[in-house]
Backbone as CSV, one residue per row, in Angstrom:
resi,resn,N_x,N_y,N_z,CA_x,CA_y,CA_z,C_x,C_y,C_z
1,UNK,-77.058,18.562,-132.777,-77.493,17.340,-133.424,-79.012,17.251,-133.468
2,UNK,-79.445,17.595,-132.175,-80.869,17.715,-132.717,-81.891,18.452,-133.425
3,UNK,-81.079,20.247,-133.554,-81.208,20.549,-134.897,-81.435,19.768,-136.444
4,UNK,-80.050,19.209,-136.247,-80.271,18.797,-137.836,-80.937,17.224,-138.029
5,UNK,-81.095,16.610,-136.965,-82.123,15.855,-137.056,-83.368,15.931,-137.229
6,UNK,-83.992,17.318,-136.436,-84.961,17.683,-137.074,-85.223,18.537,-138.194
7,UNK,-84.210,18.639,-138.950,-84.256,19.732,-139.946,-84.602,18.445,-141.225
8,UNK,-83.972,17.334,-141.018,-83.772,15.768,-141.670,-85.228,14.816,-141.882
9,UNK,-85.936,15.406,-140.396,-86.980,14.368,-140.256,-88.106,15.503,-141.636
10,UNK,-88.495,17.002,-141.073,-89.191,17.469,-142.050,-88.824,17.400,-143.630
11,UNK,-87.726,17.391,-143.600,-87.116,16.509,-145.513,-87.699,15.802,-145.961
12,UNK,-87.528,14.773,-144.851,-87.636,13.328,-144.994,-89.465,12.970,-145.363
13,UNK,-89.826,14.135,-144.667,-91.312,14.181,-145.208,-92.585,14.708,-146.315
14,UNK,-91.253,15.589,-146.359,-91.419,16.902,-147.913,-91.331,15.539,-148.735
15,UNK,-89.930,15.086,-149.030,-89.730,13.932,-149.968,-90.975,13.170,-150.288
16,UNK,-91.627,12.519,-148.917,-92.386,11.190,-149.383,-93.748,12.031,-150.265
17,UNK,-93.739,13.206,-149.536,-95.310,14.109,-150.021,-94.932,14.411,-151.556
18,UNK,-93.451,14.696,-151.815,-93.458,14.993,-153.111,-93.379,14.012,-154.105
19,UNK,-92.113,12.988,-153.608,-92.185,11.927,-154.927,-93.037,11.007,-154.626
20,UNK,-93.029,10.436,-153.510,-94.021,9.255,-153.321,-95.633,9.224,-153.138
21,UNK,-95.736,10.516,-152.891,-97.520,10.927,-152.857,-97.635,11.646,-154.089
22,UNK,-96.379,12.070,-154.526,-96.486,13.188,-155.745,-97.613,14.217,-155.965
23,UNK,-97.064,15.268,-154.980,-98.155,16.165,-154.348,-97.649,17.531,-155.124
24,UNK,-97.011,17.650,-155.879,-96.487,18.477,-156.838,-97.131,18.770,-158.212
25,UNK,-97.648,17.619,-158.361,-98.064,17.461,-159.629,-100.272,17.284,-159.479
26,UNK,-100.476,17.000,-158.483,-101.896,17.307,-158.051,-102.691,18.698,-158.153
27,UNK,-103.532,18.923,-159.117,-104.233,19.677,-159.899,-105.417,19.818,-159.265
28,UNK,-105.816,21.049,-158.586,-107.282,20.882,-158.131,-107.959,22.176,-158.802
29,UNK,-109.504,22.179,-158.823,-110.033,23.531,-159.642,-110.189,24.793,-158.508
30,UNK,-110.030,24.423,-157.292,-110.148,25.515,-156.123,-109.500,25.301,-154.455
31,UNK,-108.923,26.334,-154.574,-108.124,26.296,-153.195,-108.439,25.258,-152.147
32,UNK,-109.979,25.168,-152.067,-110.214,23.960,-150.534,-109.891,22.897,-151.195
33,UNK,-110.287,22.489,-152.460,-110.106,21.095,-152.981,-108.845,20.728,-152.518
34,UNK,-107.475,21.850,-152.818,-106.463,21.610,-152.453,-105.750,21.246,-151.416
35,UNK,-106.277,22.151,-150.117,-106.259,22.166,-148.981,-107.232,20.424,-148.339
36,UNK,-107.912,20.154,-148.677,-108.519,19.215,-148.243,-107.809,17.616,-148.545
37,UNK,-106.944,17.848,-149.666,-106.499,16.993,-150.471,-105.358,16.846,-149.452
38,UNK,-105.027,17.767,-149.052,-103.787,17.945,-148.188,-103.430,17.206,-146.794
39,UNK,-104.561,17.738,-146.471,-105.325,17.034,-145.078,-105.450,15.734,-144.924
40,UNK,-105.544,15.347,-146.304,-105.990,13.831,-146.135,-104.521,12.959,-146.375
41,UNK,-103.742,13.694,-147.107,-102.101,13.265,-147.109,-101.974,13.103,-145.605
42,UNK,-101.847,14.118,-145.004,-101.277,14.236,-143.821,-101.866,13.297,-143.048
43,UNK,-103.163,12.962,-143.070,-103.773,11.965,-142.146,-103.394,10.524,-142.145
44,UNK,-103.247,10.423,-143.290,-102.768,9.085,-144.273,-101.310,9.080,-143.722
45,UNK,-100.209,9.762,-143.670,-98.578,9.765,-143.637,-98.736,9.656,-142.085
46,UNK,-99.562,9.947,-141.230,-99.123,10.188,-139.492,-99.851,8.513,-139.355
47,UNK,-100.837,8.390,-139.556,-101.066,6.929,-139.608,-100.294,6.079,-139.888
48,UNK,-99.801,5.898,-141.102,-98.781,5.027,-142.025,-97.333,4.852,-140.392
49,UNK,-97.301,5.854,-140.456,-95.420,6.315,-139.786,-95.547,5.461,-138.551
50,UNK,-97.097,5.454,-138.269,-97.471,5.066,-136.512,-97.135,3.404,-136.851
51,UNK,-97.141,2.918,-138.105,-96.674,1.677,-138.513,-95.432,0.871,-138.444
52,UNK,-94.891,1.738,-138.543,-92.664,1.997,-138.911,-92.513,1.173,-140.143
53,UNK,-92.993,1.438,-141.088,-92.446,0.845,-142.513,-91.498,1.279,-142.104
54,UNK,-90.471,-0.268,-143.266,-89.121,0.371,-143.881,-89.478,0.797,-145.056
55,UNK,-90.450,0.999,-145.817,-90.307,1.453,-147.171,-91.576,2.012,-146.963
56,UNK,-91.918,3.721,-147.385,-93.049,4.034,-147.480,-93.902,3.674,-148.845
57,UNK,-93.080,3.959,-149.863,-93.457,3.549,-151.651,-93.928,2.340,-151.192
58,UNK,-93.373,1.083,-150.699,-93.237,-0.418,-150.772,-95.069,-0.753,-150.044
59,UNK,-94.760,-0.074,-149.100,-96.540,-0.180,-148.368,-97.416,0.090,-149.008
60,UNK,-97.603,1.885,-149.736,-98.648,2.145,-150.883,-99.083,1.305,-151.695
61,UNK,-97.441,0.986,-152.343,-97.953,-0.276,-153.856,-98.699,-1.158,-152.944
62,UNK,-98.609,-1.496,-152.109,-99.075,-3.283,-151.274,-100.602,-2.670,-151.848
63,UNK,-100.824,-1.555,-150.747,-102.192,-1.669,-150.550,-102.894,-0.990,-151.763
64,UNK,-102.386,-0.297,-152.750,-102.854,-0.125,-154.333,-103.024,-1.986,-155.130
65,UNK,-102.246,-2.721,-154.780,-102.198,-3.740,-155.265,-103.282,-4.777,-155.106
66,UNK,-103.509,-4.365,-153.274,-104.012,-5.606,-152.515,-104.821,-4.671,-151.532
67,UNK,-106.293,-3.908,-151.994,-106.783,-3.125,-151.599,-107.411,-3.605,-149.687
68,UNK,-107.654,-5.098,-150.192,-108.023,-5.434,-149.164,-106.607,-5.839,-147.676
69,UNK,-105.553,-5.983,-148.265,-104.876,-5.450,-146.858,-105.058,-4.233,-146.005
70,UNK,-105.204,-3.137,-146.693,-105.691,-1.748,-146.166,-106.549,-1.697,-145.110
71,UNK,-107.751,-2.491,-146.247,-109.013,-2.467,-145.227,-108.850,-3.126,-143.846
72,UNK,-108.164,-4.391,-143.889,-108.048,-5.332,-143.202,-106.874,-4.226,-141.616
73,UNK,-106.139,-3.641,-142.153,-105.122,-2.960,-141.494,-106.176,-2.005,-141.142
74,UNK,-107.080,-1.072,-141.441,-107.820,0.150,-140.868,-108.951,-0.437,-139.756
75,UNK,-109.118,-2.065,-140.095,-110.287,-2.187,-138.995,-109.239,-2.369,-138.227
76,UNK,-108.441,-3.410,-137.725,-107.270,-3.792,-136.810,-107.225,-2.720,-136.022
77,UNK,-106.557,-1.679,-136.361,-106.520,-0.590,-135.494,-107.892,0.282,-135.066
78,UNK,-109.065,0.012,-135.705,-110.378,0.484,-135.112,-110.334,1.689,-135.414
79,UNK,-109.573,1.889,-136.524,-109.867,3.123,-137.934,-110.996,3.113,-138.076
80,UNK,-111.721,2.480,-138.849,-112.736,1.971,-139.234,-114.032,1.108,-138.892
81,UNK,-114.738,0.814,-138.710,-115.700,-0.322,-138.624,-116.391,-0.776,-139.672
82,UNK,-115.979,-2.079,-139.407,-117.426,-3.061,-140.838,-118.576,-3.059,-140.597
83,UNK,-119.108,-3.009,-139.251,-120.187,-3.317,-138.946,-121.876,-2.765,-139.007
C-alpha cells in the first residue's frame, strides 16, 4: 500500500505541473531558461502543499485574481518582507 500510494502522490503531482501549471506547453529559447522555470514551479507547488488546499487550480485563480492575497499570504509566513 505504500507503494502505490506513493506511486499516486508523484501523479498527483505530474498532473498539477501539467494541467494546472501547464508545464507542457511552456516554450523557452534555452535549456536554463527551462530548467529555471522549473525550479520555480517546484518552489511555488512545495510552498502551496505546505498550505493543504483542497483545490490547487481554485488557489492559483484566487491569487491571479486577487494578486494581493498572495502578497498578503508570502509576508504571513515571512516569505517575504515589505519592509
Amino acid at each position: 500500500f505504500d507503494a502505490i500510494r506513493g506511486h499516486w502522490r508523484i501523479e498527483s503531482t505530474h498532473y498539477i505541473r501539467d494541467v494546472t501549471l501547464n508545464e507542457d506547453h511552456v516554450r523557452t529559447k534555452n535549456a536554463d531558461g527551462g530548467q529555471v522555470l522549473s525550479l520555480l514551479r517546484t518552489v511555488a507547488l512545495k510552498f502551496l502543499h505546505q498550505l493543504h488546499p483542497t483545490n490547487m487550480q481554485a488557489m492559483l485563480e484566487q491569487f491571479a485574481d486577487v494578486p494581493d492575497t498572495l502578497r498578503d499570504l508570502l509576508v504571513r509566513s515571512n516569505f517575504v518582507s515589505l519592509s
